[in-house]
N, C-alpha and C positions, 0 to 999 in steps of 0.2 A: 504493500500500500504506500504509496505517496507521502511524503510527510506536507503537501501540501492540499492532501485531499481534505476534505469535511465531512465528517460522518456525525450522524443525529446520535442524540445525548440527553438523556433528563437525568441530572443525580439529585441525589434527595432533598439536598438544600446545595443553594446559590453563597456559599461563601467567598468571592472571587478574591477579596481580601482588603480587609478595613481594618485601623487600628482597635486596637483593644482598649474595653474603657471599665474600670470600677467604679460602680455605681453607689455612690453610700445616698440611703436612703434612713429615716428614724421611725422605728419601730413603733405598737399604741404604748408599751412601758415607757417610753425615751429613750430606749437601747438603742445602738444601729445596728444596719443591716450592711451589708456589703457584699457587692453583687458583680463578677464578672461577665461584660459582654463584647458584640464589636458589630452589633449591627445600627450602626449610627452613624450619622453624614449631617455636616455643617452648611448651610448659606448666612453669609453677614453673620449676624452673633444669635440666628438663630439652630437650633438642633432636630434633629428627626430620631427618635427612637423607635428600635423594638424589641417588643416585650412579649414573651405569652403572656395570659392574661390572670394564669395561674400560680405566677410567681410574687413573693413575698415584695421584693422591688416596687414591682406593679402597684401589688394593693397599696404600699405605703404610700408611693406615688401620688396614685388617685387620691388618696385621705387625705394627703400635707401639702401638693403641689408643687412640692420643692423637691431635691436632689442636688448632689455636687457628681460631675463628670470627671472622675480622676485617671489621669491617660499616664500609664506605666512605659517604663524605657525597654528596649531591645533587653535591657539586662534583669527585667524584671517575672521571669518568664515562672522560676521556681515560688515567688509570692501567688501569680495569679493559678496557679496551679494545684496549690494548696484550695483553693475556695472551688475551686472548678466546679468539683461533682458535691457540694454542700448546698445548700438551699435552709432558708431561713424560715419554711413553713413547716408547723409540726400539728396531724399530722403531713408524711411526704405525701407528695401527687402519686398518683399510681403513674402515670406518667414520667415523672422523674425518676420513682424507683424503681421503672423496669429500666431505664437508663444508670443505675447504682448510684443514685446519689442519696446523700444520708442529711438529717436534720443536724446543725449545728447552731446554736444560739450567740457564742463569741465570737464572730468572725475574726475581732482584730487578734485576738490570743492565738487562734487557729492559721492566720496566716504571717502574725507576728508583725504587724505593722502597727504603726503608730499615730493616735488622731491628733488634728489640729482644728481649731477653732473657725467657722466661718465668720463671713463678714455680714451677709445680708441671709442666711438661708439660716435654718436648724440642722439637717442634717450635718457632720463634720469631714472636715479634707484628711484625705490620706496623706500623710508629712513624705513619706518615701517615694512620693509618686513627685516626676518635674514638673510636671502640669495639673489645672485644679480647674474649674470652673463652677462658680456658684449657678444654680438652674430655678427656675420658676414654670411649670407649666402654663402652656396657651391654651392648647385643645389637646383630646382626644381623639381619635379617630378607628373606628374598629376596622382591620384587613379582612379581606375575601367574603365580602359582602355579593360576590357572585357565587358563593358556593353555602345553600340555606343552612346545612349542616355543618359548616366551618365558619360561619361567622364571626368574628367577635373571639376566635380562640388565639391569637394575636390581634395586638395592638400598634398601633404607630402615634406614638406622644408627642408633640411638638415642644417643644421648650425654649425659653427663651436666657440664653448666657449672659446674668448681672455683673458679676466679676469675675477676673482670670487672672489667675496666680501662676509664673512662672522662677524656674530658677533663674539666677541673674546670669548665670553663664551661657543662656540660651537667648540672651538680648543682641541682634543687633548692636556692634558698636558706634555710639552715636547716635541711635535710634531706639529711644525708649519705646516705642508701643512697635517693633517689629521685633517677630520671631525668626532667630538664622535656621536656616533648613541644614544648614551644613553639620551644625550641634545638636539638632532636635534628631532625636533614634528613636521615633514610637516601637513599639511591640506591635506587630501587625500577625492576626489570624485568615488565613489561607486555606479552608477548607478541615476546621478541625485543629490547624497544626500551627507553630509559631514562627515566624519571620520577622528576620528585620531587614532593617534595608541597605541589606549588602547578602551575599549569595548563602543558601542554605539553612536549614531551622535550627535558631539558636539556642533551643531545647524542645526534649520530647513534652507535648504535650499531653495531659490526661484526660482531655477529653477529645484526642485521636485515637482512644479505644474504641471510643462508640462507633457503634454500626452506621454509617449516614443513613440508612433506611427506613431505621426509627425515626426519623424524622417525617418519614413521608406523609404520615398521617398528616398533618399539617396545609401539604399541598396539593392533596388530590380527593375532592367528594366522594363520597359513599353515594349520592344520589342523583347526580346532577353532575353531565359528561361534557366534557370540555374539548378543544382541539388540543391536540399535543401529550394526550392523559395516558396513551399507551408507550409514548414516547422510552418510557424505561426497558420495556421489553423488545422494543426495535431493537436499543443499544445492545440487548443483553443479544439477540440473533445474531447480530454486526458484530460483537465479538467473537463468537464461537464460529461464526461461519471462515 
């Protein structure tokens, strides 16, 4: 085959690769939560999250409207790894625990990170992380309102970025309100796995165990047929053939 040919493809999720973000969120105690994710994208100072709707994150979300978006370095791979497969809801979703993940209520003990105080929001900044951003929700929005039995089982949160805390090393010289891309080393997830940006994964990830398949529930109705919905089993012919 070609290395320039095209062959059809549906894998279970679309992670083509977006930085990694810890989500601290305040629990109904005043505890926090802290939440790994990396399905998130910026315009201007505002954010796009998503969530299932099932997640502890989520709920706090919704309840407090705030959140900080704390973005870990290339070298931060072993911290977000630790929280991976934990989840804040007790009990766990049957969904998450056929995925192994187990209920933890310390996050920051558990991943050994350290909080810092916010400026505008309640939840708190992770100290070890170079980047921080205080969050406020806009809207709501529930995904896959074309499939009546998937509705609503993610979300896409809009938020709006009050203040951004960086290291000072990460400044532009001369240029206080510019970030250098030449300093800044997000932690970027690639389909399960971690990257930074320069060649190869900078640690094994633990949630490159999971099957991407489990995932599919997500993206394909039980009732209601879509184009493209067999698309996995083409793939699965195209390889074997």
């Amino acid at each position: 085959m070609s290395s320039t040919e095209h062959t059809v493809i549906s894998p279970a999720i679309l992670y083509w690769g977006t930085p990694v973000v810890l989500v601290t969120s305040e629990n109904e105690d005043g505890t926090s939560n802290i939440a790994p994710m990396s399905s998130a994208w910026w315009l201007g100072h505002s954010c796009m999250l998503g969530f299932g709707a099932e997640n502890k994150t989520t709920e706090n979300i919704l309840r407090t409207k705030e959140c900080v978006l704390n973005l870990p370095s290339d070298s931060m791979g072993d911290y977000v790894n630790k929280l991976a497969d934990t989840t804040g809801l007790d009990p766990v979703s049957d969904s998450k625990a056929s995925r192994n993940y187990t209920f933890v209520k310390d996050k920051w003990a558990r991943a050994g990170l350290r909080p810092q105080p916010s400026s505008f929001v309640t939840p708190l900044r992770i100290a070890e992380c170079p980047v921080q951003m205080e969050c406020q929700v806009v809207q709501v929005n529930p995904l896959r309102k074309d499939l009546p039995d998937r509705t609503g089982l993610a979300l896409a949160i809009e938020v709006r970025v009050l203040r951004i805390h960086i290291l000072k090393n990460l400044r532009v010289e001369g240029h206080p309100n510019r970030v250098d891309p030449d300093k800044w080393r997000p932690l970027i997830m690639s389909f399960q796995e971690f990257y930074g940006l320069r060649g190869g994964k900078v640690v094994p990830s633990v949630l490159g165990r999971v099957n991407e398949e489990r995932y599919r529930a997500f993206t394909k109705s039980d009732v209601k047929k879509l184009p493209g919905d067999d698309d996995d089993q083409i793939a699965v012919v195209e390889c074997d053939a």
